[in-house]
C-alpha positions in Angstrom: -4.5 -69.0 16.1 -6.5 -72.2 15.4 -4.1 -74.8 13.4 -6.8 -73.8 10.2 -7.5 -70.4 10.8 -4.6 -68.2 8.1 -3.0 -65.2 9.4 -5.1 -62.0 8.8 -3.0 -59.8 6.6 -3.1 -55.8 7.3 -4.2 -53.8 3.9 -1.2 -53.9 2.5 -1.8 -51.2 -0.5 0.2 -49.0 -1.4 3.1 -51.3 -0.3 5.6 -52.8 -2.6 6.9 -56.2 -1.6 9.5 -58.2 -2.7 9.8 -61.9 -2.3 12.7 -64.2 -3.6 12.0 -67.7 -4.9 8.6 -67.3 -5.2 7.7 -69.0 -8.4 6.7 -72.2 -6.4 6.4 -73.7 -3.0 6.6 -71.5 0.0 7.5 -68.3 -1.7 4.4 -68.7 -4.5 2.2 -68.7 -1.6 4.0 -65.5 0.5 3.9 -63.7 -2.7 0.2 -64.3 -3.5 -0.9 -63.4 0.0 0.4 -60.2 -0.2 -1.0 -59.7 -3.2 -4.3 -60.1 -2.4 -3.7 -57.9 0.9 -3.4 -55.3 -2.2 0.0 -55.0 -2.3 2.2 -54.5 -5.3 4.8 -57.4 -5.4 7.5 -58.0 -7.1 8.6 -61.3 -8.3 12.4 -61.8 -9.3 12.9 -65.2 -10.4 15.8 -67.2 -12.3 13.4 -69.6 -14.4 11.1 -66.9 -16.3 8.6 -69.3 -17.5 7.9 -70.6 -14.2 7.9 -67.2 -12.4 5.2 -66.2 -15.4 3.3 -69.2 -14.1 3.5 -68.3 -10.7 2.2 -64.9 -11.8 -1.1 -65.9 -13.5 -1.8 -68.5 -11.0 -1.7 -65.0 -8.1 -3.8 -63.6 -10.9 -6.2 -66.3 -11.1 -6.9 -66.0 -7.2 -6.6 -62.3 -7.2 -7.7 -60.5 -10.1 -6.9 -57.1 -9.2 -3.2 -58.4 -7.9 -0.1 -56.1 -9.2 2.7 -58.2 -9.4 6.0 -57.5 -11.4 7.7 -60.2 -12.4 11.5 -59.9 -12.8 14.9 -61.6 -13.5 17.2 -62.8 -10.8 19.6 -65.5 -10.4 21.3 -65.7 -6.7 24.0 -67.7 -7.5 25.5 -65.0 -10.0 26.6 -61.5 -8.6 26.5 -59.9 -11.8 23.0 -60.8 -12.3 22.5 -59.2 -8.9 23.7 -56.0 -9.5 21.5 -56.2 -12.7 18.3 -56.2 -11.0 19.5 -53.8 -8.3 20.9 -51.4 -10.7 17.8 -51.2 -12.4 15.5 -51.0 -9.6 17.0 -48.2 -8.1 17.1 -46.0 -11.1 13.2 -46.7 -11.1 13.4 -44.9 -7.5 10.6 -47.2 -6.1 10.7 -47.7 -2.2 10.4 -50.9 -1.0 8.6 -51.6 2.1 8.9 -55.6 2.7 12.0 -57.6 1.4 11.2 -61.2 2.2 14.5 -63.9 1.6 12.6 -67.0 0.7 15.2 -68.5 -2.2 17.1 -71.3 -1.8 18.6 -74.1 -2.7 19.4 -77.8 -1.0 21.5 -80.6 -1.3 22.6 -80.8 -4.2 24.3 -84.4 -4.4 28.0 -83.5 -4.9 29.7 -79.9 -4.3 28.9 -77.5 -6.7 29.9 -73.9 -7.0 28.3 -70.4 -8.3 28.9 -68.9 -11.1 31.3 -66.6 -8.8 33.1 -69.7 -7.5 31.1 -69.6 -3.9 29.8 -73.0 -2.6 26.1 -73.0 -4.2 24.2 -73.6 -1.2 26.5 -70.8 1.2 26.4 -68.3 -2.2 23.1 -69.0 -3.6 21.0 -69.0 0.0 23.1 -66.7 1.7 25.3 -64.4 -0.2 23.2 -63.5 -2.8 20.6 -62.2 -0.8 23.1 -60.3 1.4 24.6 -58.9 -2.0 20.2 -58.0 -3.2 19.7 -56.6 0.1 22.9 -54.6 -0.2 22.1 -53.4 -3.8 18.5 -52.6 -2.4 19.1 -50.6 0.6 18.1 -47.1 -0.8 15.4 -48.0 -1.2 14.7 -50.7 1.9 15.6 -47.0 3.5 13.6 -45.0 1.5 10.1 -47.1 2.7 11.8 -47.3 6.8 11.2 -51.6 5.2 11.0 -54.5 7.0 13.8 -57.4 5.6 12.7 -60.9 6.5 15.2 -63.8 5.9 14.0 -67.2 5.7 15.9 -70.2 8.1 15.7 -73.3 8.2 15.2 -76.3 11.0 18.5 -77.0 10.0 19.8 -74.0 11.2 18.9 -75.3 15.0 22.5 -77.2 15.6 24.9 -75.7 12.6 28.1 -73.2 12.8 30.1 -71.4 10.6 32.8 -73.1 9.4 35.0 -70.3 9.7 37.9 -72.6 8.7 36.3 -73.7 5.3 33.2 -71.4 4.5 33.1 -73.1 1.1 33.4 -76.5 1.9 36.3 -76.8 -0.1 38.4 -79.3 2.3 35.3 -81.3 3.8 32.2 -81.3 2.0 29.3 -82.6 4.2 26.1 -81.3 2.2 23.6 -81.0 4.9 25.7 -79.4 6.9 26.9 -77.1 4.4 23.0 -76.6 4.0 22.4 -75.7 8.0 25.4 -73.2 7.4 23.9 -71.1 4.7 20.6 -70.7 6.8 21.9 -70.1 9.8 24.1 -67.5 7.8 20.7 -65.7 6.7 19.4 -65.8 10.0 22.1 -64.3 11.2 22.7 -61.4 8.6 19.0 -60.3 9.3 19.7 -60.0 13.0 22.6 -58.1 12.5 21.3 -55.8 9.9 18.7 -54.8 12.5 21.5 -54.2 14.7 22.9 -52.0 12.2 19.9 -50.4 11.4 19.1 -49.1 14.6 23.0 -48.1 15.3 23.2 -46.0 12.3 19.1 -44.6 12.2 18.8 -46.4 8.8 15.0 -46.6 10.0 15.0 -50.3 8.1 13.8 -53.7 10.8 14.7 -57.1 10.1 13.5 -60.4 11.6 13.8 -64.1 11.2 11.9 -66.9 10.1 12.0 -70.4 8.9 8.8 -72.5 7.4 9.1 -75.9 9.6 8.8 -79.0 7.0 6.5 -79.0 3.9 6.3 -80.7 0.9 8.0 -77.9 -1.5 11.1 -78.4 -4.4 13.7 -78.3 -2.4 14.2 -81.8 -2.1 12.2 -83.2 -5.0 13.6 -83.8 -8.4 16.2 -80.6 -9.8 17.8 -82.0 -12.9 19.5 -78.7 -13.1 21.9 -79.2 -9.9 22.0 -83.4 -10.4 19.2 -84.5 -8.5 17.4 -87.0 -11.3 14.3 -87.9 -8.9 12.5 -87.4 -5.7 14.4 -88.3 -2.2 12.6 -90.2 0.0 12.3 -87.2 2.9 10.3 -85.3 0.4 8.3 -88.6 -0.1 7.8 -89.1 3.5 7.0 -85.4 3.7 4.6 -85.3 1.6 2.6 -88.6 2.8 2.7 -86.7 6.0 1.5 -83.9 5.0 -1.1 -84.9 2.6 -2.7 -86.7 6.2 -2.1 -83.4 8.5 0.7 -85.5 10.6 3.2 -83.3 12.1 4.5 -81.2 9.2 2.8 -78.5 7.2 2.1 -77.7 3.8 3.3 -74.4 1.7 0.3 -72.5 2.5 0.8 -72.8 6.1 4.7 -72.9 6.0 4.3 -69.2 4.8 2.6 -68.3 7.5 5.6 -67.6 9.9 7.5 -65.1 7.3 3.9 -63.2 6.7 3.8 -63.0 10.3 7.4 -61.7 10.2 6.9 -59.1 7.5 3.6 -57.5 9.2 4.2 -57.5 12.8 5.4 -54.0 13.6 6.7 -55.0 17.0 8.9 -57.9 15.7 12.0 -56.2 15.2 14.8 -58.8 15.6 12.1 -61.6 16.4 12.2 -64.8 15.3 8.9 -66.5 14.3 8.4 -70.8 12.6 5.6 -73.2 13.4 4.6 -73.5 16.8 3.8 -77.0 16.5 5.9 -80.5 18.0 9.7 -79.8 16.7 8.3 -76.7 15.0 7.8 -78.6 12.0 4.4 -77.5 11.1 1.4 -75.5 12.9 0.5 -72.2 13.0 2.5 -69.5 13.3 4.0 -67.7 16.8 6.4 -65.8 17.9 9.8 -68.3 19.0 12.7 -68.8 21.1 15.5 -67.9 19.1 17.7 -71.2 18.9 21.3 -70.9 20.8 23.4 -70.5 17.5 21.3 -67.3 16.4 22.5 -65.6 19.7 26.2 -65.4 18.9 26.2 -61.5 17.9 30.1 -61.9 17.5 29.8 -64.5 14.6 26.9 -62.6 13.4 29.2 -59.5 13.4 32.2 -61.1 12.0 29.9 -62.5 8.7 28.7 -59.6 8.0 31.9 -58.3 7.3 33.3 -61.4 5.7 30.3 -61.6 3.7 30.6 -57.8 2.3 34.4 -58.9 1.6 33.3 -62.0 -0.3 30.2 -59.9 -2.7 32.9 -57.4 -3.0 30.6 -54.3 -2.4 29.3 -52.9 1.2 25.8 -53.1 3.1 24.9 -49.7 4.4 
């Protein structure tokens, strides 16, 4: 693929799609691609005025769009079960789950609303508690569940000796745990999937670099004003230097969700330090290979949401 040629999107109708944090960034432009490949997406977001703005711009691109929008917050549990409870007494099968939400350094430790660290219980265990409340009907549509990493991801662990960061509090590396901790949980719930015939695939992806909010001004976790990486990222970006920008850092999890052949494949930019260029098929970086730790989260993680994954 040619570094300005877009992924060509099956016709997705008929499909329902779900995509986390998708009222900006990265996730506004996954979610308004498969729109206009006709499918019906559904947009749970925390903010409601933004995620209404991220829903008329998909409908000022794509008219005849259907997209639901709904309300989610990932750092509470309660509000979790909410949307889950509701969605499954609809009955509607869901054939694409797509992980996109997160947050990112927030300047001192902060927690959830269910005491978890925010990044490891916001990026990480809320999706594993969505995906859990979800899985009828994940099961129901045989769906695809694409997690998004991160570069960050590349070198972290799991702190198994303080998975909250309560004794030492390092907030990028608190950061590279909760996306190698998604990455992980997809791989193993394709794992599980194929162990138990629950007829649902998985795959991993992460965006590169782009200019998105994750590192920009967020008031609302005690970040007052831009840092300067997402400064830098943006000047490179705004030149084509080395990074990406959202619409092409969506590229890999589009290419994740539609791939029929991907199960348990990990896709990100195929450009220098996979920080930006178009999308490919990767090596999967050493810490996504320990199967042990990704077997041993999944259980701690269904301990720590209190409810099980299958």
């Amino acid at each position: 693929m040619a570094r300005n040629e877009r992924l060509t999107l099956p016709d997705l109708g008929g499909h329902r799609v779900l995509v986390t944090g998708a009222s900006d960034g990265i996730g506004l432009e996954i979610a308004a691609r498969f729109a206009g490949a006709g499918a019906e997406v559904v947009v749970p977001v925390r903010n409601r005025d933004k995620g209404a703005a991220a829903v008329a711009r998909i409908a000022a691109q794509h008219p005849d769009a259907s997209v639901l929008l709904e309300d989610l917050d990932l750092s509470s549990l309660e509000s979790v079960s909410t949307l889950g409870e509701r969605m499954r007494s609809e009955g509607a099968p869901i054939d694409v789950f797509v992980g996109n939400a997160g947050v990112m350094n927030p300047p001192e430790r902060q927690t959830t609303r269910d005491g978890f660290e925010l990044q490891f219980g916001t990026n990480h265990l809320g999706h594993v508690a969505l995906v859990g409340a979800l899985l009828p009907l994940l099961r129901a549509a045989d769906g695809r569940v694409v997690m998004q990493s991160s570069v960050a991801a590349q070198r972290a662990s799991i702190r198994w000796d303080d998975l909250q960061s309560e004794r030492d509090y390092d907030v990028a590396r608190a950061y590279g745990q909760s996306k190698l901790a998604c990455a992980l949980f997809a791989l193993e719930l394709g794992r599980r999937s194929r162990a138990g015939g629950w007829g649902i695939t998985s795959a991993v992806s992460h965006p590169g670099v782009a200019p998105t909010s994750l590192l920009a001004a967020r008031p609302e976790i005690g970040r007052s004003g831009d840092t300067v990486a997402v400064r830098l990222i943006r000047w490179l970006s705004a030149r084509g230097l080395l990074v990406g920008t959202p619409a092409s850092a969506a590229e890999p999890a589009l290419l994740a969700a539609t791939d029929a052949d991907l199960d348990g494949g990990f896709v990100g930019p195929t450009g220098p330090g996979q920080l930006g260029g178009p999308a490919g098929r990767r090596k999967p970086w050493a810490p996504l290979l320990r199967d042990e730790d990704a077997a041993r989260l999944w259980d701690v993680s269904e301990s720590l949401v209190g409810s099980s994954v299958s």
